[in-house]
C-alpha positions as CSV (number, residue, x, y, z in Angstrom):
1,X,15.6,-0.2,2.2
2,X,19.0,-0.3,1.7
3,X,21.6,3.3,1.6
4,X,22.1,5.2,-1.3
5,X,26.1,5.2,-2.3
6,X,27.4,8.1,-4.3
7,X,27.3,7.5,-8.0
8,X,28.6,8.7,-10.7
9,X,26.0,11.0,-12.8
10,X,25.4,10.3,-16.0
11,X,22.1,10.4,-18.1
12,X,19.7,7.6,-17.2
13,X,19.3,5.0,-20.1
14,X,15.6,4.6,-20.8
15,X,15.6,1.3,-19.5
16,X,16.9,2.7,-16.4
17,X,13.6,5.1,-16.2
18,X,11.2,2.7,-17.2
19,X,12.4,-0.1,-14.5
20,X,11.2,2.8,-11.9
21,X,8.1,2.3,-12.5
22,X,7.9,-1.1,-11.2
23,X,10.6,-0.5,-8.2
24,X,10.7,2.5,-5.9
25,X,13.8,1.4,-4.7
26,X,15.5,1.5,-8.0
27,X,14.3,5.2,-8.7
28,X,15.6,6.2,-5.0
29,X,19.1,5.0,-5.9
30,X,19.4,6.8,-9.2
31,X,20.3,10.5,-8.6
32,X,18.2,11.3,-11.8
33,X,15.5,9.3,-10.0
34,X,15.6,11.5,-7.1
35,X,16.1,14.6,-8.8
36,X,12.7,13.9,-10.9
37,X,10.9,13.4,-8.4
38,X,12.0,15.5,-5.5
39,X,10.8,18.0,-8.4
40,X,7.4,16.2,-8.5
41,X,7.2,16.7,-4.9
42,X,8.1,20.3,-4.6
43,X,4.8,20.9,-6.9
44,X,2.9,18.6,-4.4
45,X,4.7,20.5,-1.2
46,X,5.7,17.8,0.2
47,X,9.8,17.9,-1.0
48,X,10.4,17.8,2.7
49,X,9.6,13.7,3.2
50,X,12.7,13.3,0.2
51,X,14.9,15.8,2.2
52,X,14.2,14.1,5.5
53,X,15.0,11.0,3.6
54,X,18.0,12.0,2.3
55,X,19.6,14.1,5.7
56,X,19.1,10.7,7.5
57,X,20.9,8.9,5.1
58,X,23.6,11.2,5.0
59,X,23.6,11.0,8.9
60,X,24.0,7.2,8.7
61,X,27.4,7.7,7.1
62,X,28.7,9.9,9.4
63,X,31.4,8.8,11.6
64,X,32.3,12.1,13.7
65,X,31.1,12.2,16.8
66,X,30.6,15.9,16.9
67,X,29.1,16.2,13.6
68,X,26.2,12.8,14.3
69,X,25.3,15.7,17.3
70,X,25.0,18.3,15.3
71,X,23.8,16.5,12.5
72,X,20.9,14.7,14.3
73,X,20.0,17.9,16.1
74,X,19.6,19.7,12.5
75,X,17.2,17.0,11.1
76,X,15.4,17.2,14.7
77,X,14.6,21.1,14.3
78,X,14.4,20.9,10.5
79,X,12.2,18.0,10.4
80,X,11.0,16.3,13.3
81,X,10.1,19.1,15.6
82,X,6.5,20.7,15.6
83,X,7.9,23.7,15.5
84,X,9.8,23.1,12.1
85,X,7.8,24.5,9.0
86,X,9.1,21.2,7.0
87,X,8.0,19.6,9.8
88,X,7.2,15.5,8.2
89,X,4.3,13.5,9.6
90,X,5.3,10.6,12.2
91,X,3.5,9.2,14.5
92,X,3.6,10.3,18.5
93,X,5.8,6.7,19.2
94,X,8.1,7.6,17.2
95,X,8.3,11.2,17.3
96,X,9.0,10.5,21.7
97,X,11.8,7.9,21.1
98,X,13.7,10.5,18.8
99,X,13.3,13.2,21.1
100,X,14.5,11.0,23.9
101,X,17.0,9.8,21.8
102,X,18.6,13.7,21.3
103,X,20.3,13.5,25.0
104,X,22.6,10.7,23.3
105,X,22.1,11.0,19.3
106,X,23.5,8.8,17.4
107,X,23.7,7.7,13.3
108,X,20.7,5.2,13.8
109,X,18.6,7.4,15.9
110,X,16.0,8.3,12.9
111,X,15.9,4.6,11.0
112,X,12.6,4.0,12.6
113,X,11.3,7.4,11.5
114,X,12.8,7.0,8.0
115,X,11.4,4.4,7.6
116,X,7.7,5.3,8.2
117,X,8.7,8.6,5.7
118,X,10.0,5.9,3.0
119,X,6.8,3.8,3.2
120,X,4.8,6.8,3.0
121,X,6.3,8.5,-0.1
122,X,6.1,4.5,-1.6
123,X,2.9,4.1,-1.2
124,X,1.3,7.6,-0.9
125,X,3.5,9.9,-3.2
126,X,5.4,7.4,-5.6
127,X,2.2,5.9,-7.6
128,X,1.2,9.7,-8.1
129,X,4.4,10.7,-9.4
130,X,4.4,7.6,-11.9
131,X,1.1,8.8,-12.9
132,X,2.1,12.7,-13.2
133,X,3.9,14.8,-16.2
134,X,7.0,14.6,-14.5
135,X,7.5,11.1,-15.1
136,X,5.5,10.9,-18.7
137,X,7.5,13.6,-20.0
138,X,10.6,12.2,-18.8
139,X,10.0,9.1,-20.4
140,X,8.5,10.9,-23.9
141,X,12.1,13.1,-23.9
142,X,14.0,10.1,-23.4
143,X,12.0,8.4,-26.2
144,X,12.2,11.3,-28.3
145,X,16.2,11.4,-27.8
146,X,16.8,8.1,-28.7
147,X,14.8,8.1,-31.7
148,X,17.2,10.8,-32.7
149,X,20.2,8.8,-32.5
């Protein structure tokens, strides 16, 4: 699972959609990818394994030491703790290494964590979404526009 960069937006080609199909990883890194289906997810209520997702990523690239505190003890409240309405499903193991882990936070603190959310939405959430309007309407629009052209 390798970090999203920041990319330039611009309309995915239908090739681009298509190849999502048969790579989760692909559809991650494209910001259209994301955007279709944290959509997808927000109908299933479960947008908050995506959001998770992408605060630790954004944590990763962090290099102030004040804001990796704050940072990591925003995804902790937001996500981690069972207090947290968004709160995304880890196991106990790792839930107690990130709470230990809050005395001294740091930008890797969640990979473990992120990972078992990554898995979860590829194997759990993804085939749905491939499966759902979202994506078959994405794909018949795209078709659509470039018959039009």
């Amino acid at each position: 699972m390798d970090s999203i960069e920041a990319t330039e937006e611009q309309p995915p080609t239908m090739e681009e959609i298509l190849s999502w199909s048969r790579s989760f990883e692909k559809m991650m890194h494209s910001p259209e990818g994301r955007n279709v289906f944290s959509q997808f997810l927000r109908f299933e209520y479960s947008e908050e394994n995506l959001l998770f997702w992408l605060a630790c990523e954004g944590l990763k690239t962090e290099t102030n030491r004040s804001a990796i505190d704050q940072k990591a003890r925003i995804i902790y409240e937001d996500y981690v703790s069972i207090l947290s309405p968004k709160e995304v499903s880890l196991d106990s193991r790792v839930r107690e290494s990130i709470h230990h882990s809050l005395a001294e936070p740091s930008r890797e603190m969640y990979e473990e964590a992120q990972l078992q959310i990554y898995t979860l939405m590829h194997r759990d959430s993804f085939p749905r979404f491939l499966n759902s309007s979202f994506y078959r309407e994405l794909v018949d629009s795209k078709q659509s526009s470039s018959l039009d052209t």
